[in-house]
N, C-alpha and C positions, 0 to 999 in steps of 0.2 A: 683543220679549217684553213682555208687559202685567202689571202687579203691582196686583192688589188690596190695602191695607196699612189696616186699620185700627188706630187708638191713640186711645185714653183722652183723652188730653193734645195740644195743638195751639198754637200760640201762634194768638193772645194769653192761650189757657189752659196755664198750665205751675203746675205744684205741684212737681214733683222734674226730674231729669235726663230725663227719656222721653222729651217733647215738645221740647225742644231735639235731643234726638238726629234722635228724625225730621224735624225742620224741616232739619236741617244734610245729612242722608241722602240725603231725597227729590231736591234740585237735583242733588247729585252724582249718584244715579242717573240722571237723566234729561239729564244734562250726556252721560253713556257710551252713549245711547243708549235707555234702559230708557222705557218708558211708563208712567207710576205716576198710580193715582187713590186718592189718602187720602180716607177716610170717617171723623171724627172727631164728637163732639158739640159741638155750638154752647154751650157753656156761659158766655162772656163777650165774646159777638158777634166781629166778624170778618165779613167778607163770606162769605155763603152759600155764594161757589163763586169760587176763586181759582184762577187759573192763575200755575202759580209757572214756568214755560218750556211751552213750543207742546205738548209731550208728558209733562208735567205738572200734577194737579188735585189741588187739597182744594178738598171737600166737609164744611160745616159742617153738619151736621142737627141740625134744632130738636128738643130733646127733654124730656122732663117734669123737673123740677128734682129731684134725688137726695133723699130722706131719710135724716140722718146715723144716724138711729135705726132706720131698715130698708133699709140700704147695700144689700145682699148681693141682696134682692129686688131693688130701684132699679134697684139694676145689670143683673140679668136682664129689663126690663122696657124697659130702655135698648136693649140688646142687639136685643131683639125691632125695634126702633125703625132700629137702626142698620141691623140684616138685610131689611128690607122695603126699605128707602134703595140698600138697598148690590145687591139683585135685581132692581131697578128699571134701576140702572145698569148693571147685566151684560147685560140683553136689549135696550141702547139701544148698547152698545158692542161685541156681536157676544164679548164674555166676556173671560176673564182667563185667564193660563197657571198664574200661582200667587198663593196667598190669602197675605200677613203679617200675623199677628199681635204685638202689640206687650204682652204680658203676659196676665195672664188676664181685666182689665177688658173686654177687648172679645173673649174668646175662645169667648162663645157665640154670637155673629154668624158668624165666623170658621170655627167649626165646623159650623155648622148649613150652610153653603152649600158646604163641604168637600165635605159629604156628598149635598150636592143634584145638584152640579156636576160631581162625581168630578172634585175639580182640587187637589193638595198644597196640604197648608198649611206655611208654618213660623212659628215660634216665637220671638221674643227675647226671654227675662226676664232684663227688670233687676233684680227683687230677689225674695225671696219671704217670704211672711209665718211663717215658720219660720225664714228668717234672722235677721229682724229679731226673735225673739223671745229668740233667741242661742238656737237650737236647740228652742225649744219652744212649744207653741200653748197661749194663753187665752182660754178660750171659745169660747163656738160658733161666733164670726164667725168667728175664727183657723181654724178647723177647717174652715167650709166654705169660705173662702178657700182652705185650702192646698189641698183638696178640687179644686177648680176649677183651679190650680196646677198637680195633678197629672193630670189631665183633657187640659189644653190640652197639656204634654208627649207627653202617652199620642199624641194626636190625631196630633201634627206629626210631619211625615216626617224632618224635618230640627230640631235648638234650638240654636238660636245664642244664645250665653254672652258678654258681654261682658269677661269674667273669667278667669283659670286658675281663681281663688276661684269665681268665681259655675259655671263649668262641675261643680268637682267638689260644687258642693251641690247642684246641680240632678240630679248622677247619684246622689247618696248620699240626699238627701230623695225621690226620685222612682224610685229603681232603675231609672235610663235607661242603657244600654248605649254604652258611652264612645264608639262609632259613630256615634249619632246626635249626638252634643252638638259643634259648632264655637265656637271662641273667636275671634270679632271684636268688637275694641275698639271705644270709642268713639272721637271725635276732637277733634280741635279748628279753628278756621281762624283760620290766626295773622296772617292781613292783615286782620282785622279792628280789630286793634290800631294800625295803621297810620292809621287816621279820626282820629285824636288829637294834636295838632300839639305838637311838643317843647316850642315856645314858651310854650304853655299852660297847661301842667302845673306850672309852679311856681302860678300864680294858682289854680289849680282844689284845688292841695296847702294851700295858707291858708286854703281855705274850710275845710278840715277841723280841722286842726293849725298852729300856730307853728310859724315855718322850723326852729328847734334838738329839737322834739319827733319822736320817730320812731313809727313806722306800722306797728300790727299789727293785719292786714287776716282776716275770716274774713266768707264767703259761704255759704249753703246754708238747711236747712230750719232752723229754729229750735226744737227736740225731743232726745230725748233719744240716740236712735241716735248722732245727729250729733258728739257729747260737745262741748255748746255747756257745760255746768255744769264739765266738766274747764276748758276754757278760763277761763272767769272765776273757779276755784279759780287757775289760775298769773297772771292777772292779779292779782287779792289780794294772791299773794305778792312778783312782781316789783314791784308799785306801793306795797309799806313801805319799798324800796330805792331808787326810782328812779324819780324822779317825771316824766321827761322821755319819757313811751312811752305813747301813746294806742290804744287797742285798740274796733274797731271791727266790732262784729256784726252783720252784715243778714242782712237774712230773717223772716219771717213762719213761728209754728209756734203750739205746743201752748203751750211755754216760756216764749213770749214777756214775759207779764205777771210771771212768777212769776221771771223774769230782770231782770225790772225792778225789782221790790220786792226783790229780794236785794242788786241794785246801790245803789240807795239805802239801804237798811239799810248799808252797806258804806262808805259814804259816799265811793264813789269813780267818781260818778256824770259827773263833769269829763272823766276817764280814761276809763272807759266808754261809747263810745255804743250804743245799741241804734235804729238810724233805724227799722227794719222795713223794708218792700219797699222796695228801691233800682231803677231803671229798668237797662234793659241797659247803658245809653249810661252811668249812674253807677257801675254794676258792674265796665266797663272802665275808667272812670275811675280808680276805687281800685283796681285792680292795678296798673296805673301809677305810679301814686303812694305806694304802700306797700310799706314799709322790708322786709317781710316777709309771708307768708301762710299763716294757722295753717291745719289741718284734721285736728280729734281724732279723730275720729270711733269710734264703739265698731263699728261694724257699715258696711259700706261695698263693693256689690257692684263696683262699678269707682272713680269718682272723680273726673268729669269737671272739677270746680271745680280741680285739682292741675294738671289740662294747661292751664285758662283760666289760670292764673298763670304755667304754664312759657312760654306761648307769651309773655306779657306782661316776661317775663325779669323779673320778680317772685321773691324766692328762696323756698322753701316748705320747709315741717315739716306732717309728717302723721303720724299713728298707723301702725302697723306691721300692719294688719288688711288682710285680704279684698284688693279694686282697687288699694286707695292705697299697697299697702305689696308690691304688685307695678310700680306706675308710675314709683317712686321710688327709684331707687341710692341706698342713705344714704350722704353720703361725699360722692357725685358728683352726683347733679340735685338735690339737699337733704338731710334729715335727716327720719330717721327714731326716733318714740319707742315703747315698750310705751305700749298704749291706755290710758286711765282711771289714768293717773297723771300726778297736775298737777305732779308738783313735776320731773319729768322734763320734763315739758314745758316747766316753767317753766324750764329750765337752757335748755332748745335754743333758744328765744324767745334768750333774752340772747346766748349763746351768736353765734347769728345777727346780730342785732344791733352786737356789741360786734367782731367779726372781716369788715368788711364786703367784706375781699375773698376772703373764703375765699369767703363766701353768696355774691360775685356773682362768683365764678370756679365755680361748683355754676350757677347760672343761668343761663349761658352754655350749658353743658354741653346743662343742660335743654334749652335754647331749640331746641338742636343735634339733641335726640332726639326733639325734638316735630317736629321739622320733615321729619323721616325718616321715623318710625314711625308718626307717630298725625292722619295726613293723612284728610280727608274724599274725597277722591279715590282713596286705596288703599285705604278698607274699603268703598267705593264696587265699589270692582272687585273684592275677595274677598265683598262678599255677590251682586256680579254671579255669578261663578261658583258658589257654591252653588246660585244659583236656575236656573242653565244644567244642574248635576250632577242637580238633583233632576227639572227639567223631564224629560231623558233617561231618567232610572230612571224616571218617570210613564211617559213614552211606549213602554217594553219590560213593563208593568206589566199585566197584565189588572185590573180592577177589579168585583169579586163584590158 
C-alpha cells in the first residue's frame, strides 16, 4: 500500500504537536510495511529529500515565505506549490492508494488531487480553530479557517480524531456523522528516554537547580490556550511559602515577553525561568530531572507533552480539559485539576511534591499505561487498517 501524507509541520519545522506526530508515525508505518511519501514545506531547511527507511520519503518543497498578515492566502498559495510537487511525484511513482491529510493547512493540495486521482483522502485534525476559540470564531481569519476545517472533513472519507474530545468537536462543529470520525491517539516512544545515562543526571539536575530545590517542569507552546498565565499565578502563590521549588517554562509563543515582564515585576525571577526553545535532547533532559510536570492547559485536543512525561516516569498534573484529562486517571497516573484555576493548581503542585511517594507510585502506574496503550507501533497498526477499510470501500465504489 502506498500513502501520500502531506503536513504543514516537519522537523526540523514543528510549532505544535503535528509535526512530532508524523515524524514518530511515518517510521512506524513503514516499519509494518506501508510505503509513505511525506510532501511537507521546506520552511527551516532539512534535506530536500530524506529517506527515513528503504519504503519511506520526506520531501521538503521549497516554497514562498508565508505572510502572517495574509496567512490564509499564503496558505492557499502554498498549497498550489505543494500540489504541483506532490503530481510530479505521483506520475514518477506509478500513484498512491490513499492521499493523508494532516489538518487543513495542507488540505487544499490534498483535495485538489483527491479529485484528480479519484484516490480517498483522509483526515487528522489536531485541533480546530473553533476549539481553540472555546467555541467560537474572531474574525474573518477564524471564519475562513474554520471554513476550510470544514471543507477538508466534508472531503475525507475517513477523520481520524486523536481524541474522544477532539472526535466529538469535530462531529458537533462540522455535523460529521459519528461513522466517519475514528479515535487514534497519539503516542509516545519511551526508549527514547533510555539515551540519558542514570549517572548523568544528577550533574545535568545542577545545571538547573541546587540538589535540596525541587523541579516543576512545563513544556509546550508559550500562549494562552496553554494556561502558561494560570501556572505562573500558582507559582506566585507556592513561591511566598516555599522558597525551595524552581519552576521552569519552555517554549516559544505569543506570551513569551509579556511572561517575562510579569516575572520580573514579581520579583521572582530566580524561581522562575523562562529559557524559550529548549533542544529535544534538553527537553528529555528535564523530564528526567524534574520533581514534577505541570500542564494547565485551557484548551487541549490530545496532549502529547502528558505521555512525554509518563513515559519519562515524571509524575504529572494537568487541567481536566479535552486530551489531557482523558490521558490521565486522576488518582492513579497523576492528578488532575479544573482548568484556569491557579490556586487549585497551586494545592496539586505541593501536594505532588510534599507526598513523593504517592506522585511516584501514580508514575509507575503511568509509565505502565504508556507502555501498553500509547505505543507508536499499535496506532501504527490501527491507522494501517483504516487505510486497508477505506482502500476496500474505494475499490467497491464507483466514482461519478
Amino acid at each position: 500500500m502506498r500513502i501520500l501524507m502531506f503536513s504543514w509541520e516537519y522537523p526540523p519545522h514543528l510549532v505544535g504537536g503535528m509535526g512530532a506526530h508524523v515524524a514518530a508515525l511515518v517510521p512506524a508505518l513503514a516499519a509494518q510495511g506501508v510505503e509513505v511519501a511525506v510532501v511537507t514545506p521546506r520552511w527551516k531547511g532539512g534535506p530536500e529529500v530524506e529517506p527515513l527507511r528503504a519504503n519511506a520519503m520526506v520531501y521538503r518543497v521549497q516554497t514562498p515565505v508565508a505572510d502572517p498578515s495574509n496567512f490564509f492566502a499564503d496558505t492557499q498559495q502554498t498549497n498550489l506549490t505543494l500540489e504541483h510537487f506532490a503530481q510530479n511525484l505521483w506520475g514518477q511513482g506509478g500513484g498512491f492508494d490513499i492521499i493523508h491529510a494532516h489538518d487543513w493547512l495542507v488540505s487544499f493540495a490534498a483535495e485538489a488531487l483527491k479529485k484528480l486521482h479519484k484516490t480517498p483522502l483522509i483526515a487528522t485534525m489536531h485541533a480546530t480553530e473553533r476549539g481553540r476559540g472555546r467555541g467560537q470564531l474572531y474574525g474573518e481569519m477564524a471564519n475562513a479557517i474554520n471554513g476550510a476545517e470544514w471543507w477538508l472533513t466534508y472531503e475525507a472519507w475517513r477523520v481520524i480524531a486523536t481524541s474522544r474530545f477532539m472526535a466529538r468537536e469535530v462531529r458537533d462543529y462540522f455535523q460529521l456523522p459519528s461513522d466517519k470520525i475514528f479515535v487514534i491517539p497519539n503516542g509516545v516512544d519511551v526508549h527514547r528516554f533510555d539515551a540519558i545515562p542514570e549517572n548523568e543526571l544528577t550533574a545535568i539536575r545542577n545545571q538547573w537547580a541546587e540538589p535540596h530545590v525541587r523541579i516543576v517542569f512545563f513544556i509546550g507552546r508559550v500562549q494562552h490556550e496553554k494556561g502558561v498565565e494560570v501556572l505562573l499565578d500558582a507559582a506566585a502563590k507556592i513561591l511566598v511559602y516555599d522558597q525551595g521549588v524552581k519552576f521552569i517554562i519552555a517554549g516559544t509563543g505569543t506570551l513569551l515577553s509579556s511572561l517575562r515582564d510579569r516575572v520580573d515585576s514579581l520579583g521572582i525571577g530566580d524561581q522562575v525561568l523562562l529559557p524559550g526553545y529548549v533542544s529535544d535532547a534538553m527537553r528529555d533532559q528535564l523530564y528526567r530531572i524534574a520533581d514534577v510536570a505541570v500542564f494547565p492547559s485551557l484548551y487541549e485536543p490530545f496532549g502529547i507533552v502528558a505521555l512525554e512525561a509518563m513515559a519519562a516516569h515524571c509524575p504529572v498534573i494537568v487541567s481536566d480539559v479535552g486530551g489531557l484529562g482523558e490521558v490521565v486517571d486522576d488518582g492513579v497516573t497523576g492528578i488532575k485539576v479544573e482548568a484556569g484555576r491557579s490556586d487549585l493548581l497551586a494545592q496539586a503542585i505541593m501536594r505532588s511534591l510534599h507526598d513523593r511517594r504517592a506522585a511516584m507510585e501514580m508514575a509507575d502506574h503511568a509509565f505502565s499505561v504508556v507502555c501498553h496503550e500509547y505505543t507508536w507501533d499499535q496506532i501504527a497498526r490501527a491507522t494501517i487498517e483504516l487505510y486497508q477499510d477505506v482502500s476496500n470501500l474505494r475499490s467497491n465504489t464507483p466514482w461519478d
